[in-house]
C-alpha positions as CSV (number, residue, x, y, z in Angstrom):
1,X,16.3,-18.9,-87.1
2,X,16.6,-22.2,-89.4
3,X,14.8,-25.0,-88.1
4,X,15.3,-28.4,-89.6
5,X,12.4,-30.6,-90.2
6,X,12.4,-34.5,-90.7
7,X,9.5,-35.1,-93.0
8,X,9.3,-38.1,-95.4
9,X,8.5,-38.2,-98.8
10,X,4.4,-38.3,-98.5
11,X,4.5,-35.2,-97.0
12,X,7.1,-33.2,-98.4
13,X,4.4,-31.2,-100.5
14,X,2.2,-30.5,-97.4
15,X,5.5,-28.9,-95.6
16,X,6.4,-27.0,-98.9
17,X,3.0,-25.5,-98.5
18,X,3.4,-24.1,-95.4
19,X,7.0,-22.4,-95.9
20,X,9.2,-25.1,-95.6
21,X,12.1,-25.7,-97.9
22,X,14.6,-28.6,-99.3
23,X,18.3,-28.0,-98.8
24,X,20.1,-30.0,-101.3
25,X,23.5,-30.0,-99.7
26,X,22.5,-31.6,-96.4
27,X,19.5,-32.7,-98.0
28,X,17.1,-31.7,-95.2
29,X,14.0,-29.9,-95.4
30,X,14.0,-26.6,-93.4
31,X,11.9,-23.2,-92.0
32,X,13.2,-20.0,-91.6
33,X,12.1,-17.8,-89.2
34,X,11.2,-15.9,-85.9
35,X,9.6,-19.1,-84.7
36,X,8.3,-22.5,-86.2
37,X,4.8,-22.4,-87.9
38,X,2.6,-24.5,-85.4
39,X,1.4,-26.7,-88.3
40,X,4.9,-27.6,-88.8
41,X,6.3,-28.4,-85.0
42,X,5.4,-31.8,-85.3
43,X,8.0,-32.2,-88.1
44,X,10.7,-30.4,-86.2
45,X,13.6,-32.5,-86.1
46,X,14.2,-34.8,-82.6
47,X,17.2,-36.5,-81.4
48,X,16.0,-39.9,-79.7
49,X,18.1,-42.1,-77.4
50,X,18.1,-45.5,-79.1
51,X,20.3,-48.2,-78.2
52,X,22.2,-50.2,-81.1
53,X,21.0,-53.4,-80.5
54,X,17.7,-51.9,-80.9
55,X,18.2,-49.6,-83.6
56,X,16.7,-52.2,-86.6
57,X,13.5,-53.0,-84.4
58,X,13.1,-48.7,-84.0
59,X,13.7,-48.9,-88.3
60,X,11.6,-50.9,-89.0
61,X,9.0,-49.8,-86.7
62,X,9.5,-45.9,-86.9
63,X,10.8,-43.2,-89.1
64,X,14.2,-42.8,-87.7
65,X,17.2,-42.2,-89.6
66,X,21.4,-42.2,-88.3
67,X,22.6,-38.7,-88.7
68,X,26.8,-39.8,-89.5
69,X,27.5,-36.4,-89.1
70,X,26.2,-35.5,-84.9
71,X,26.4,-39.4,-84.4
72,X,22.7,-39.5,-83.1
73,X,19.5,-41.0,-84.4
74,X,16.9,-38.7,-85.3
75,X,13.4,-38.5,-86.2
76,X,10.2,-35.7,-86.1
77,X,9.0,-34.7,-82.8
78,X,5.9,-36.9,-84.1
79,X,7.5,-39.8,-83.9
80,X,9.9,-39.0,-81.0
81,X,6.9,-38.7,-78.7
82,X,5.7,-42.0,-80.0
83,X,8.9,-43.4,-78.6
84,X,8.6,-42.1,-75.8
85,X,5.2,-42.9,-74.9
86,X,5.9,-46.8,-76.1
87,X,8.5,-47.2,-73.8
């Protein structure tokens, strides 16, 4: 199984290190296998509800980025549970 990661730049040679990889095409970093390496769930890429008229306070504020092709905002699960918890 693939699983994409959301992981920015300071940390992309920490992920590397544990298996993951960069996928040029969609340019997403990725894991491949069985199941996620724990030391890499909190990377696992996250949808999160954000409404538009918030979505520059949420940029600013977190890591989230618009993914134009599913139409959604996404982030790491990291990040998505500190949404969560702040609202």
């Amino acid at each position: 199984m693939k699983y994409f990661l959301y992981v920015n730049f300071f940390e992309k040679e920490m992920v590397k290190s544990f298996g993951a990889k960069w996928n040029p095409k969609v340019k997403k970093w990725y894991y491949e296998g069985d199941e996620i390496k724990p030391e890499l769930e909190q990377y696992e890429e996250t949808i999160v509800d954000i409404a538009y008229e918030d979505k520059d306070e949420y940029k600013e504020k977190y890591s989230i980025k618009w993914d134009a092709v599913n139409k959604n905002w996404i982030t790491s699960k990291r990040v998505a549970e500190e949404i969560n918890c702040a609202n």
